[in-house]
C-alpha positions as CSV (number, residue, x, y, z in Angstrom):
1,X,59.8,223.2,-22.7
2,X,60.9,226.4,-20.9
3,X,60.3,229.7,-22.8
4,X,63.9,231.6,-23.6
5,X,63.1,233.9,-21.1
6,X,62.1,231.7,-18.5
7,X,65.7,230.4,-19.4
8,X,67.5,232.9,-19.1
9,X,65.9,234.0,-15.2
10,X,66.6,230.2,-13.9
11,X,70.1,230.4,-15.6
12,X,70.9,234.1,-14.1
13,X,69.8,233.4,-10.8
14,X,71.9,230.1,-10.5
15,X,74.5,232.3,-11.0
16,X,76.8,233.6,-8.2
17,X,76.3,237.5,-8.4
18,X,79.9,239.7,-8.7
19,X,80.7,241.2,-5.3
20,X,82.6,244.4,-7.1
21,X,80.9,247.1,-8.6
22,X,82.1,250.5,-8.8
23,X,82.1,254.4,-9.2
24,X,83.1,257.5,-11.7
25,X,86.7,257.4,-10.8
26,X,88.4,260.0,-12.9
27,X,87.4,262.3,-16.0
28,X,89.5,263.7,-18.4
29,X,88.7,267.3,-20.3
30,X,90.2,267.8,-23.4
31,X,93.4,265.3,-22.5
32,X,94.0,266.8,-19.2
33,X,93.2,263.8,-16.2
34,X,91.4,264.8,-13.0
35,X,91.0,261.7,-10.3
36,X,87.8,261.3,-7.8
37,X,88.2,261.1,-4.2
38,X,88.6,257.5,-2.8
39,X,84.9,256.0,-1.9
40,X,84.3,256.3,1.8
41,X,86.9,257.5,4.2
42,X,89.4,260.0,3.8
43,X,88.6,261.9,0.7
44,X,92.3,262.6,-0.1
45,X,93.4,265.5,-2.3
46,X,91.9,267.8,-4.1
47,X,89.3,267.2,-6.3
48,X,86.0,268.3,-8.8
49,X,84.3,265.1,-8.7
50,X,82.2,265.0,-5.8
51,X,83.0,262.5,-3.2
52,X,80.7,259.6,-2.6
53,X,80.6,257.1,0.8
54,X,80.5,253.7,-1.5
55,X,80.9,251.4,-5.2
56,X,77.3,249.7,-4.5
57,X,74.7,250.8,-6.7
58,X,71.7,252.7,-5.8
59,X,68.2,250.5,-6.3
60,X,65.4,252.0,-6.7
61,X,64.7,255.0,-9.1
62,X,63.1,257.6,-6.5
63,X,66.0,257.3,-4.6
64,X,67.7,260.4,-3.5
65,X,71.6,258.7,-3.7
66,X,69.9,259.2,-8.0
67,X,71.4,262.2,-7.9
68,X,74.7,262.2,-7.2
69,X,75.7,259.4,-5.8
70,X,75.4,257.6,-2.1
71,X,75.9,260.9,0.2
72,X,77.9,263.2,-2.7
73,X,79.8,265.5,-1.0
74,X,80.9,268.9,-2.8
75,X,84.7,268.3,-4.3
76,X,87.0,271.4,-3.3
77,X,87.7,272.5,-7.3
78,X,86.1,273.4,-10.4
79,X,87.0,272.4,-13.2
80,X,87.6,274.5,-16.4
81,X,86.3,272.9,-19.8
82,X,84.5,275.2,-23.0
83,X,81.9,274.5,-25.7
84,X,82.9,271.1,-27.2
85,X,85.0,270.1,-25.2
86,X,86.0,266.7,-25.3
87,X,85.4,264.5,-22.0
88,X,86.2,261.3,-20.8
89,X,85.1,259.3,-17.8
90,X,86.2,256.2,-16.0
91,X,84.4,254.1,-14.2
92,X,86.5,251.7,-11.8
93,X,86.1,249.2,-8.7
94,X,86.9,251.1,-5.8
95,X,90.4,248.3,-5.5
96,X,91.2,249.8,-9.3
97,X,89.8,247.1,-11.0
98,X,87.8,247.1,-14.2
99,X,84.0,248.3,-14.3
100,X,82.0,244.6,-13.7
101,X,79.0,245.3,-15.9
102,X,78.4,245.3,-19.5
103,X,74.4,245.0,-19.8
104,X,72.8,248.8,-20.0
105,X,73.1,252.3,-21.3
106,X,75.2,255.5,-20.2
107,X,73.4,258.7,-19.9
108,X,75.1,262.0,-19.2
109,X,73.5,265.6,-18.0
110,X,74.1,268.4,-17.3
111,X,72.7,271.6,-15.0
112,X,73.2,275.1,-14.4
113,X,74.3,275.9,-10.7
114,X,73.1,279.7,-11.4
115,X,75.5,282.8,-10.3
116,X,77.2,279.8,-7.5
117,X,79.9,278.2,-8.5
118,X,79.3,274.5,-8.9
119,X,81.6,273.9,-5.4
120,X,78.5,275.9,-3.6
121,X,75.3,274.7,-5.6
122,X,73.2,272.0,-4.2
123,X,72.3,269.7,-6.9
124,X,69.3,268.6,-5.0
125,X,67.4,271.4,-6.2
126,X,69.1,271.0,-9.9
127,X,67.4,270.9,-13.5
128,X,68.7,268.9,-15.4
129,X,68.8,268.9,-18.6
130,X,70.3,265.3,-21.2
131,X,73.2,266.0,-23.8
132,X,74.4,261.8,-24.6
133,X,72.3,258.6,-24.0
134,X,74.3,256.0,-25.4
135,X,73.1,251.8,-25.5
136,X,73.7,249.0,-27.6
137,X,76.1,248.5,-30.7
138,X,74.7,245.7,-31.8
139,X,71.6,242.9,-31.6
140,X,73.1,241.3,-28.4
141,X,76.6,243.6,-26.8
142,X,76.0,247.4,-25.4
143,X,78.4,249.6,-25.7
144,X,78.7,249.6,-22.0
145,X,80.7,246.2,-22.6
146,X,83.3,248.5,-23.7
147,X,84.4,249.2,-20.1
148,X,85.4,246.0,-19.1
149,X,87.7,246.1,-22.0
150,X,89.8,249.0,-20.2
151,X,88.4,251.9,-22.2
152,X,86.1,255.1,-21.3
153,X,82.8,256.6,-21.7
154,X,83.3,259.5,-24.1
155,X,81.2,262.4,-24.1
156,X,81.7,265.9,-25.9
157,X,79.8,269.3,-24.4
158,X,77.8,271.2,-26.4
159,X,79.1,273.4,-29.0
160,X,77.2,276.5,-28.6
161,X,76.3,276.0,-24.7
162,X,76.2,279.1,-23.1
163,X,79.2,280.0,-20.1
164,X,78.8,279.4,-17.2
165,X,78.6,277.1,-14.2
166,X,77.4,273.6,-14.3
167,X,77.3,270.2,-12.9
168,X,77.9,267.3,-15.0
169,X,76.8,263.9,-14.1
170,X,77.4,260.7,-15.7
171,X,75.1,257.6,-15.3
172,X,75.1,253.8,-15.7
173,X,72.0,251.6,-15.5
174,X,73.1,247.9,-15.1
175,X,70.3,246.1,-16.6
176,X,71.8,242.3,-15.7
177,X,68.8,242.0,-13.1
178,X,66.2,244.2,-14.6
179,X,64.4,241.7,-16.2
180,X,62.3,241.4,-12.3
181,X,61.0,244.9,-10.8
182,X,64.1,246.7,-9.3
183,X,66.4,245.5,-10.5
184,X,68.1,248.3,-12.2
185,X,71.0,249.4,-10.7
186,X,71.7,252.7,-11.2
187,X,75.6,254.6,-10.8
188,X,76.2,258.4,-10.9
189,X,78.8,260.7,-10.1
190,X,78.9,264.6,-10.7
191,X,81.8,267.1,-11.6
192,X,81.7,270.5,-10.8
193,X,82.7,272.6,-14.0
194,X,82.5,276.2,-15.0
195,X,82.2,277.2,-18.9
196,X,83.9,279.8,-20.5
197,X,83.6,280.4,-24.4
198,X,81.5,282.7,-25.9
199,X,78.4,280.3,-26.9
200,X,74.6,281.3,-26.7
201,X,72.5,277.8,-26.6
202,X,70.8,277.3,-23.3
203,X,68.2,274.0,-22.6
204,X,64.4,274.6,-23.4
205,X,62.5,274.9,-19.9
206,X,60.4,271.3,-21.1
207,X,64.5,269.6,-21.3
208,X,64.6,269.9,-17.9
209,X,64.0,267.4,-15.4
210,X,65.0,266.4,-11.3
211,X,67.0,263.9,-10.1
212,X,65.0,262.0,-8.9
213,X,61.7,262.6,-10.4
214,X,62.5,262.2,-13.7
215,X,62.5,257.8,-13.6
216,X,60.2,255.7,-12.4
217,X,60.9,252.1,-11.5
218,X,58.1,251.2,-14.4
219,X,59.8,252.7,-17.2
220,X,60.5,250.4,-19.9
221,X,63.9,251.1,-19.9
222,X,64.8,250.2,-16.1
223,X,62.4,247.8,-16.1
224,X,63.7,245.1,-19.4
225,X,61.6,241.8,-19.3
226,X,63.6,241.0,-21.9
227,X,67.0,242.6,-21.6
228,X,68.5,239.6,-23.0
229,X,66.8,238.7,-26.0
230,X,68.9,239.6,-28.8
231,X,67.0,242.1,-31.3
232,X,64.9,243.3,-28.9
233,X,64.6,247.3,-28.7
234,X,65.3,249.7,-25.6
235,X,63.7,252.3,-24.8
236,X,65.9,255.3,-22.9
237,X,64.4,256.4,-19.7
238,X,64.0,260.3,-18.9
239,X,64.0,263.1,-21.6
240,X,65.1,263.4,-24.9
241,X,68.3,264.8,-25.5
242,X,68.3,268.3,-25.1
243,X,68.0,270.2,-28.6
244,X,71.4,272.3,-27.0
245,X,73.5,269.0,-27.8
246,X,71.9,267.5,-30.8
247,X,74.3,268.8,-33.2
248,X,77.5,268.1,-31.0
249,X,77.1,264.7,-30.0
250,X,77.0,262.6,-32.9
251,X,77.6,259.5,-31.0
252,X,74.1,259.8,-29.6
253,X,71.4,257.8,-31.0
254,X,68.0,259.6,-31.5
255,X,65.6,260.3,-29.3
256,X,61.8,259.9,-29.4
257,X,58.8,259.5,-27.2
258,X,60.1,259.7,-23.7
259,X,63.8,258.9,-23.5
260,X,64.2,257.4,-27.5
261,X,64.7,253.4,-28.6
262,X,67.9,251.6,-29.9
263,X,67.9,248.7,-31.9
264,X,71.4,247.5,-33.0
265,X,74.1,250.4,-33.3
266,X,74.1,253.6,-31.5
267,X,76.6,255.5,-33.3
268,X,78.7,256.0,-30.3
269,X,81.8,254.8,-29.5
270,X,82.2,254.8,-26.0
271,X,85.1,253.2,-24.1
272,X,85.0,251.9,-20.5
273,X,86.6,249.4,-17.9
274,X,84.9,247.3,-15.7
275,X,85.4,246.2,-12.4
276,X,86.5,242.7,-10.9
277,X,84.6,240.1,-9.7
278,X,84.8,237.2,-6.7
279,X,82.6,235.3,-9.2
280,X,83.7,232.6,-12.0
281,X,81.1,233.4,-13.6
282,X,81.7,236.9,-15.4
283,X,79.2,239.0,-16.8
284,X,80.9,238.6,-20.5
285,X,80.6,234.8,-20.0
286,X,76.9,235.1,-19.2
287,X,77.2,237.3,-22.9
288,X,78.4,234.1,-24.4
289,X,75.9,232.3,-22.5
290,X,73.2,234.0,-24.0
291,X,74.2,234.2,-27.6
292,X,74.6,230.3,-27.3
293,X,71.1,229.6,-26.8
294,X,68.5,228.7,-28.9
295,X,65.4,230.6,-28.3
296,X,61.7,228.7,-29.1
297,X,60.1,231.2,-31.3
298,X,56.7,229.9,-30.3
C-alpha cells in the first residue's frame, strides 16, 4: 500500500500544473489605493511599486530576482505612510485574475534606504529586517487560501518605527511543489515609502538579513516533505520578527529558532485573491483532494 505521502506526489504530479501565477499588483496605505506597473512592457503611469518584467515565480532561494522581483525596476513615487499604519496588498494574475495558489506563508520586510530616498536606493545592497510572517489557520488551509477568495494580505507598520525612508517588500512562498527540492516558488514585490511620525524603534543589527542570503533551498520551511499532511508544523524561513514590530502586529504568530513554527492558527487574518488557471484542476480542489484521504498511520 502506498504511504500518504507517496500519495499525494503520484496524485500532484498527475495533475495538470496552472499556467497563471502572478504579482503584487496594488497596495493600499491607510485606505488610500496605489496600483503597480503592468508586468513587462510599458510600465504605464506613475507608480511606488517597483516594476517587474513577469507573473512567473522565481525558483531557487539564492536567486537574485529574491529580492525584488524578476528585474525590479525603481517606481517613479514614494509613497507617504506613518507608524501603524495600516497596509494592504494585492496579489493578481497579470490578466486581473485571482492569485492561483493557496499552499504557503506571506512574509513582509522592511529596510532602511539611508539619507536616499527609496526611488534612489538599490535594494541589492539592503538589510532587511521581518515585521509579519503569516501561515496556516488551521490543520490543513493557510491563510494564503484567502487570496483566491478576492481578499488581501494585510499588514500594519510598526508603531514606534523610527522616520524615515524604507523599502517594503511583500513575499509569497507557494509550497504546492515543495514537497521535492526546489520547488518553492517564491513572489516579491517592493514599494518605495518614506516615514514620517515621530517614533524612535529602529531593528537590532542581528534582525537584519540580505535578500538573498538570508534562505537556503534546505530550509525546512521551503523545503516541506510533508506540506500536505494535515497537523503537521511549519517552520518560517529567515529571521524572527524583528522586536521593532512585535507589539504592532498581532496577526503574527510567534517566532522561534530561526524563522518560528505554526501549527493550526496564526492569529492573522489576511485576505488575498488568486489568480486563474488553464487547469481543471484548481489548487482548492487539490485542498479537497487532500482532506479526503485517508492517511495509513503506520
Amino acid at each position: 500500500m502506498k504511504t500518504a505521502s507517496a500519495l499525494i506526489v503520484t496524485l500532484l504530479s498527475a495533475l495538470p500544473l496552472a499556467s497563471a501565477h502572478g504579482f503584487f499588483s496594488a497596495m493600499t496605505i491607510d485606505g488610500k489605493q496605489f496600483k503597480a506597473p503592468q508586468v513587462g512592457g510599458d510600465k504605464g503611469g506613475p507608480s511606488g511599486i517597483r516594476h517587474v518584467d513577469t507573473q512567473d515565480p522565481i525558483k531557487g532561494a539564492n536567486n537574485k530576482a529574491i529580492n525584488c522581483g524578476v528585474n525590479a525596476q525603481p517606481a517613479e513615487m514614494v509613497l507617504d505612510a506613518k507608524p501603524g499604519s495600516k497596509v494592504t496588498v494585492d496579489w493578481r494574475a497579470a490578466n486581473g485574475g485571482k492569485w492561483p495558489h493557496n499552499v504557503g506563508p506571506m512574509l513582509t520586510y522592511m529596510a532602511n534606504c539611508g539619507d536616499k530616498t527609496c526611488d534612489k536606493f538599490d535594494p541589492s545592497n539592503a538589510e532587511w529586517f521581518k515585521i509579519q510572517q503569516i501561515g496556516k489557520k488551521d490543520d490543513s488551509k493557510w491563510v494564503q487560501e484567502d487570496l483566491m477568495n478576492g481578499g488581501v494580505a494585510s499588514v500594519t507598520l510598526p508603531e514606534n518605527i523610527a522616520p524615515g525612508n524604507y523599502m517594503f517588500r511583500h513575499e509569497i512562498i507557494a509550497l504546492h511543489l515543495a514537497n521535492s527540492k526546489g520547488g518553492a516558488e517564491f513572489y516579491a514585490g517592493c514599494a518605495q515609502l518614506k516615514i514620517g511620525g515621530s517614533g524612535t524603534g529602529v531593528p537590532s543589527k542581528d534582525e537584519l538579513v540580505k535578500l538573498p542570503g538570508t534562505y537556503s533551498d534546505n530550509d525546512p520551511g521551503i523545503f516541506v516533505p510533508d506540506v500536505f499532511n494535515p497537523g503537521s508544523k511549519y517552520t518560517f524561513p529567515g529571521p524572527p520578527i524583528s522586536k521593532l514590530a512585535a507589539t504592532s502586529s498581532p496577526s503574527t504568530s510567534p517566532s522561534k529558532s530561526s524563522g518560528g513554527t505554526c501549527k493550526l492558527k496564526n492569529q492573522a487574518k489576511a485576505k488575498v485573491n488568486v489568480g486563474a488557471t488553464d487547469s481543471k484542476y484548481r489548487p482548492r480542489h487539490i485542498s479537497r483532494i487532500m482532506r479526503d484521504l485517508k492517511f495509513d498511520k503506520h
